[in-house]
C-alpha positions in Angstrom: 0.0 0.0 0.0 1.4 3.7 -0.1 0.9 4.3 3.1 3.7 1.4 3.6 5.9 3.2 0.8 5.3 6.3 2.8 6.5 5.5 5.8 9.7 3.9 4.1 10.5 7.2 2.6 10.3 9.1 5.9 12.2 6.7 7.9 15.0 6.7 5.7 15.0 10.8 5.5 14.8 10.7 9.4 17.8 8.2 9.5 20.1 10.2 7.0 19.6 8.5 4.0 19.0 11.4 1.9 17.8 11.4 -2.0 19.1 14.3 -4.5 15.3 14.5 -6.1 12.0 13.1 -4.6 9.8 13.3 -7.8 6.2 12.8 -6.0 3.1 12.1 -8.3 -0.2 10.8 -8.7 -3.5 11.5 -8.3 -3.9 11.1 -4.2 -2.5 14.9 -3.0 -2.5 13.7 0.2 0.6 11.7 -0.3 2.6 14.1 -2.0 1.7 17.0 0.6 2.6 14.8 3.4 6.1 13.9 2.2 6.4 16.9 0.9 5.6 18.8 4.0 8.0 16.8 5.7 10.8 17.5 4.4 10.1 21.3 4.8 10.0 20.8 8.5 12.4 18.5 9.1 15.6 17.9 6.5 16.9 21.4 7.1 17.6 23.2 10.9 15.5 26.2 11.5 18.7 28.4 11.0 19.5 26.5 8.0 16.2 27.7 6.2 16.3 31.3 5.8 19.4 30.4 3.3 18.8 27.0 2.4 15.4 26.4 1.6 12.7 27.8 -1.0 9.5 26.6 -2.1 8.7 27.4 -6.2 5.7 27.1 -7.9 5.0 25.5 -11.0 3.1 28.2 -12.6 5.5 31.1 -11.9 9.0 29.5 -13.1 10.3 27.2 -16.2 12.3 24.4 -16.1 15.4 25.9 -16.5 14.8 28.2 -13.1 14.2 24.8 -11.4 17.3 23.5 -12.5 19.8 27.1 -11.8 18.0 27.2 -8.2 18.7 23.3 -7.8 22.3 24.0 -8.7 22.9 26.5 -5.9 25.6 25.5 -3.3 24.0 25.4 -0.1 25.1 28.5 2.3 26.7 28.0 5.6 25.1 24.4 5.5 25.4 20.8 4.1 22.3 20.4 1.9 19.7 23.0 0.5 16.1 22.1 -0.1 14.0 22.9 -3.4 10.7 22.5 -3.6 8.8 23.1 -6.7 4.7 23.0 -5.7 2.1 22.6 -8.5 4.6 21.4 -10.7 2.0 19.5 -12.9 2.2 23.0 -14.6 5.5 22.5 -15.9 4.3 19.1 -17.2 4.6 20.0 -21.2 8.2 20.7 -20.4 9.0 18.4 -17.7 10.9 16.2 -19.5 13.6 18.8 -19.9 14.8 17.8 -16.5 16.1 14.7 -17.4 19.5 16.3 -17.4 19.3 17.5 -14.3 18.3 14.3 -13.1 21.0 12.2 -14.8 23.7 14.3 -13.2 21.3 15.8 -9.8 23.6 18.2 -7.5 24.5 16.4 -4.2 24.2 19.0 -1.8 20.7 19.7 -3.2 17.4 18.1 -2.6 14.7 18.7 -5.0 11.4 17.7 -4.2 8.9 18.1 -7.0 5.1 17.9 -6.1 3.5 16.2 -9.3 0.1 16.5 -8.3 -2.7 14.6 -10.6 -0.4 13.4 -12.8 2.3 10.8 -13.6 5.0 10.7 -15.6 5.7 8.2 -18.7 7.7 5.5 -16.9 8.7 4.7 -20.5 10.8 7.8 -21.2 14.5 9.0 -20.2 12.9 11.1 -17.2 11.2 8.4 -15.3 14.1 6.0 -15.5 17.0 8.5 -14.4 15.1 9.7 -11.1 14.4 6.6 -10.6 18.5 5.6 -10.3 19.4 8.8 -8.5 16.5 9.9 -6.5 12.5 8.7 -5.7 10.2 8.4 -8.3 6.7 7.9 -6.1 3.4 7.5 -7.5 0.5 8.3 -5.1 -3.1 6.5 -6.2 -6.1 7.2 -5.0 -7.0 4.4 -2.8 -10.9 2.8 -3.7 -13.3 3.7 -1.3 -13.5 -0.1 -0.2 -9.8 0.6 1.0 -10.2 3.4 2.9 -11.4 1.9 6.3 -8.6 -0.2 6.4 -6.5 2.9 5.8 -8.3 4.9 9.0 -7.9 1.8 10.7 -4.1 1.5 10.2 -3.5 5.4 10.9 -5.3 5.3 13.8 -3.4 2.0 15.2 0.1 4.4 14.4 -1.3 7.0 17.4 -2.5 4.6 19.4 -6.6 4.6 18.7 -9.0 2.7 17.1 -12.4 2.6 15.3 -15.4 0.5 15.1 -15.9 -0.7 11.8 -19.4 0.7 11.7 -17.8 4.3 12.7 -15.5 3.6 9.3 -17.6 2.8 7.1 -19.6 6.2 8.4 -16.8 8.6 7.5 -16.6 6.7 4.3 -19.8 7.0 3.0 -19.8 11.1 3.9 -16.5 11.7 3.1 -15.7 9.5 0.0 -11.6 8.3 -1.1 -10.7 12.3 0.1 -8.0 11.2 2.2 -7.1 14.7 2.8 -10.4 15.5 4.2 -11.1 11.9 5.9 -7.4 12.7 8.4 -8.6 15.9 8.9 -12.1 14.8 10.7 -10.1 11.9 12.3 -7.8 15.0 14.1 -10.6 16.6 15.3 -11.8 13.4 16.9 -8.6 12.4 18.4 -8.5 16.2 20.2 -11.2 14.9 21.9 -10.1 11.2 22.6 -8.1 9.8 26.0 -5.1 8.4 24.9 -6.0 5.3 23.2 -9.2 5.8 22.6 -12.1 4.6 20.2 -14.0 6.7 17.5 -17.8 4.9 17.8 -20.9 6.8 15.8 -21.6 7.9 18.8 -19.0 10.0 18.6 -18.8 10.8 15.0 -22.5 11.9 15.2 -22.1 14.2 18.2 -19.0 16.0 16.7 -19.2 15.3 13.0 -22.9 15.9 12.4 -23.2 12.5 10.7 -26.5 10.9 11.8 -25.2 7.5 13.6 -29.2 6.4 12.7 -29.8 7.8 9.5 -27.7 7.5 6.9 -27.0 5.4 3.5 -24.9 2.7 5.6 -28.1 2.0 7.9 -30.3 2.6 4.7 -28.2 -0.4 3.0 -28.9 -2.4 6.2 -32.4 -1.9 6.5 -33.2 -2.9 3.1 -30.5 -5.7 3.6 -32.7 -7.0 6.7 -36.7 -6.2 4.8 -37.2 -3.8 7.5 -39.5 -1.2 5.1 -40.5 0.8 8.5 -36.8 2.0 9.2 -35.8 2.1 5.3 -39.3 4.2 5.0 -37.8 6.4 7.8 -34.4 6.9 6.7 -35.5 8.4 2.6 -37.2 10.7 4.8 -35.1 12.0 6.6 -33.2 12.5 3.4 -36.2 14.1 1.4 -36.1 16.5 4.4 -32.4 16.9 4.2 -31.9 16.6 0.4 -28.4 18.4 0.5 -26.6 16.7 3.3 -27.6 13.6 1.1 -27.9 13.6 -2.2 -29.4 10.9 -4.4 -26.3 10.2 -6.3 -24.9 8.9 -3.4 -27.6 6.9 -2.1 -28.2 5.3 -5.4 -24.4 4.7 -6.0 -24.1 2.7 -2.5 -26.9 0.4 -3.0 -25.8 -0.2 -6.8 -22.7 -1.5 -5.4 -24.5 -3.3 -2.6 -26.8 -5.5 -4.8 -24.6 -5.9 -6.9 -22.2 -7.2 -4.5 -25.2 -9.2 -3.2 -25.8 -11.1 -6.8 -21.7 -11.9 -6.5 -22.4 -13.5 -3.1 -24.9 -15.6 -4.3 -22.7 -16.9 -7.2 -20.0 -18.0 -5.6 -19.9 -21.2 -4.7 -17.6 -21.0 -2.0 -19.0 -18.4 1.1 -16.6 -18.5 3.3 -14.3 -17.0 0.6 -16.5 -14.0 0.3 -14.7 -11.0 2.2 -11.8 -11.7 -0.4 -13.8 -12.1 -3.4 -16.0 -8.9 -2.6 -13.8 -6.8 -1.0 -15.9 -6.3 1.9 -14.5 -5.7 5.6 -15.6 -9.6 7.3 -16.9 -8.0 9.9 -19.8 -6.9 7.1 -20.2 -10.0 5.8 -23.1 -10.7 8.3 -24.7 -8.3 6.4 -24.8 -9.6 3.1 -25.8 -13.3 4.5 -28.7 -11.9 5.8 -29.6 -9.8 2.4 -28.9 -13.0 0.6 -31.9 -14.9 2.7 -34.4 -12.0 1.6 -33.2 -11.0 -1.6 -33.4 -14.2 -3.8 -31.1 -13.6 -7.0 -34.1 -12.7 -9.4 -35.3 -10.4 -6.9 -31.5 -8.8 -6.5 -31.5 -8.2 -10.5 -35.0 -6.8 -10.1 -33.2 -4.6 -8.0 -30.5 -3.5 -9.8 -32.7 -2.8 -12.6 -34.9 0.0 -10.6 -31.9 0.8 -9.4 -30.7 2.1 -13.0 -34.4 3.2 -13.4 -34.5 5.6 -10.7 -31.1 7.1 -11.2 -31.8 7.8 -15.0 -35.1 9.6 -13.7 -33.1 11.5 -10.9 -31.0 12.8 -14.2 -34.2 14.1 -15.6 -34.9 11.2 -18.1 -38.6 10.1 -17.9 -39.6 12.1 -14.9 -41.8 15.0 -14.2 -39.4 16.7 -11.6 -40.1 14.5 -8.7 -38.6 15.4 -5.6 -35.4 13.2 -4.5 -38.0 12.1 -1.9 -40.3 10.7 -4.2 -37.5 9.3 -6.4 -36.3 6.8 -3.0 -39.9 6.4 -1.9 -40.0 5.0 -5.7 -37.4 2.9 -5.3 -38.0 1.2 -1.6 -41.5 0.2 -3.6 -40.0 -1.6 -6.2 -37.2 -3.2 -4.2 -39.4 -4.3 -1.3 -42.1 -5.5 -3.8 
C-alpha cells in the first residue's frame, strides 16, 4: 500500500539517507503534501532555512529556473532544499529535467510535487530519477480501501475505530484522504489516549446521523425492515443536501450488486476476499442474501438504474429526491 511506501520514505529521510530529487506524483495529494511537508519541517535546521530552503511554484518558473535554483551551493550548510509546488504546470516541459536528473547536485534536494499526474515510466525522465532519487506514484485508494486505511492510521497513534464508525466517515466523506485525516484530528483532540472513535462520537462531533444515513439505509433494506428504510429516505427528502441521491443510489448499486456476487459464488466462506468487503460486514450480506433471492436482486439492480436515470431528468416530471427513493423502496421491497 502507499501508506507502507510512505513511511519507508520518511524513515530513511529521518535516519540520514537522503535522496538528490524526490519526484512525488499521482492523483492522491495527500501523499505528495505529506512527504512533501516533511521535508520542509524537518531535513533542514531552522537556521539552516532562511538560506537553504525555497519553495517554487510550478506556474510562476520554467524548467530551467528549477534546475539554476537546484544548482545552488547550499550556504553555511550541508544540503539546501527545493521544492517546486504545483509542478503539474510545468508538465509540457517536464521532460527537460532529465539532465538535471542524470547528473542531480549532491548538496541539493529537490522535491517536485507532481500533483494529478504521472510521468511516462517509458521515457528517459522516469528511469534517471528513478536511479538517482525517488520516483513515487500516489493512487487514489478505492473507497472499499479506505477503512482499512483509517484503521491502520489510527493504530500508528494509538486509537482505534469501530468498523461501523469507518464505514460512516466513508460513505460522507468518500476516497478524500485529505479530508477523511482531517475529521479523524478533530476526533482524536477529543479522545483519552488510546481511545475509540464509535458513531456515537462521530454523530455528536461530525454531524453525521449515527441512525440515518445510507450505511443504515443499506442495512435496512438488507434485513426487509420497510419501517426503518421508509424512515431513513425521509429524513433524506427533508435533508436533500446533506444527502444527495447520487450517493444513495451509488451505494446500494454496489451493494446488490455485490449481493448477486455472493450468491454466485460457490464457496461463502471465501466472500470478504472475493467482494472486498471488511468480514466483519459480511453478516450483512448473509442476511440480504436470505431475503433477496437472486431474481429479486437483479430486479433490483434494474430499478436501481431506473431511478437514477429519472433523478437525471430522463422520464420524470421533476419529482422530488424524496419521491425518487420512496419510488425505489416500492419496487425493491415489492
Amino acid at each position: 500500500m502507499p501508506l507502507d511506501k510512505v513511511k519507508s520514505i520518511i524513515n530513511d529521510l529521518k535516519n540520514g539517507t537522503i535522496k538528490p530529487i524526490y519526484f512525488l506524483m499521482g492523483d492522491e495529494p495527500y501523499y505528495i503534501d505529506g512527504i512533501s511537508k516533511y521535508i520542509e519541517e524537518n531535513v533542514l535546521s531552522e537556521e539552516e532555512k532562511g538560506f537553504n530552503q525555497m519553495v517554487l511554484y510550478g506556474r510562476d518558473i520554467t524548467i530551467d529556473d528549477v534546475v539554476s535554483n537546484a544548482k545552488r551551493y547550499p550556504m553555511m550548510a550541508e544540503k539546501q532544499v527545493v521544492i517546486v509546488k504545483e509542478a503539474q504546470d510545468l508538465s509540457r516541459t517536464i521532460e527537460n529535467l532529465v539532465n538535471y536528473a542524470k547528473n542531480p547536485q549532491p548538496t541539493t534536494i529537490l522535491v517536485m510535487c507532481y500533483k494529478y499526474k504521472t510521468l511516462d515510466k517509458r521515457k528517459k525522465l522516469a528511469k534517471e530519477i528513478a536511479k538517482t532519487g525517488v520516483l513515487f506514484e500516489s493512487k487514489k485508494l478505492y473507497e472499499n480501501q479506505v477503512p482499512d486505511w483509517i484503521k491502520r492510521v489510527l493504530a500508528g497513534k494509538g486509537y482505534t475505530i469501530t468498523p461501523k464508525a469507518a464505514q460512516m466517515l466513508v460513505e460522507f466523506l468518500g476516497n478524500d484522504l485529505s479530508k477523511v485525516n482531517n475529521e479523524l484530528e478533530k476526533l482524536q483532540l477529543i479522545l483519552n489516549a488510546g481511545g475509540q472513535i464509535t458513531p456515537q462520537l462521530i454523530e455528536e462531533n461530525i454531524g453525521i446521523s449515527k441512525d440515518f444515513n445510507n450505511f443504515e439505509l443499506q442495512n435496512a433494506i438488507g434485513e426487509r425492515d420497510m419501517k426503518k428504510a421508509f424512515a431513513i429516505v425521509q429524513y433524506f427528502s427533508q435533508n436533500p443536501k446533506n444527502n444527495p441521491i447520487v450517493v444513495t443510489i451509488g451505494l446500494l448499486y454496489g451493494f446488490f450488486s455485490k449481493l448477486l456476487k455472493y450468491h454466485a459464488l460457490s464457496n461463502k466462506r471465501d466472500a470478504s476476499r472475493m467482494l472486498g468487503i471488511n468480514p466483519y460486514f459480511i453478516k450483512d450480506y448473509q442476511t440480504a442474501a436470505g431475503n433477496f433471492p437472486m431474481k429479486k436482486v437483479s430486479a433490483a439492480i434494474a430499478a436501481i438504474r431506473e431511478v437514477d436515470m429519472k433523478s437525471k431528468g430522463v422520464g420524470a416530471a421533476n419529482l422530488s429526491q424524496g419521491d425518487l427513493l420512496k419510488e425505489l423502496l416500492i419496487k425493491v421491497f415489492n
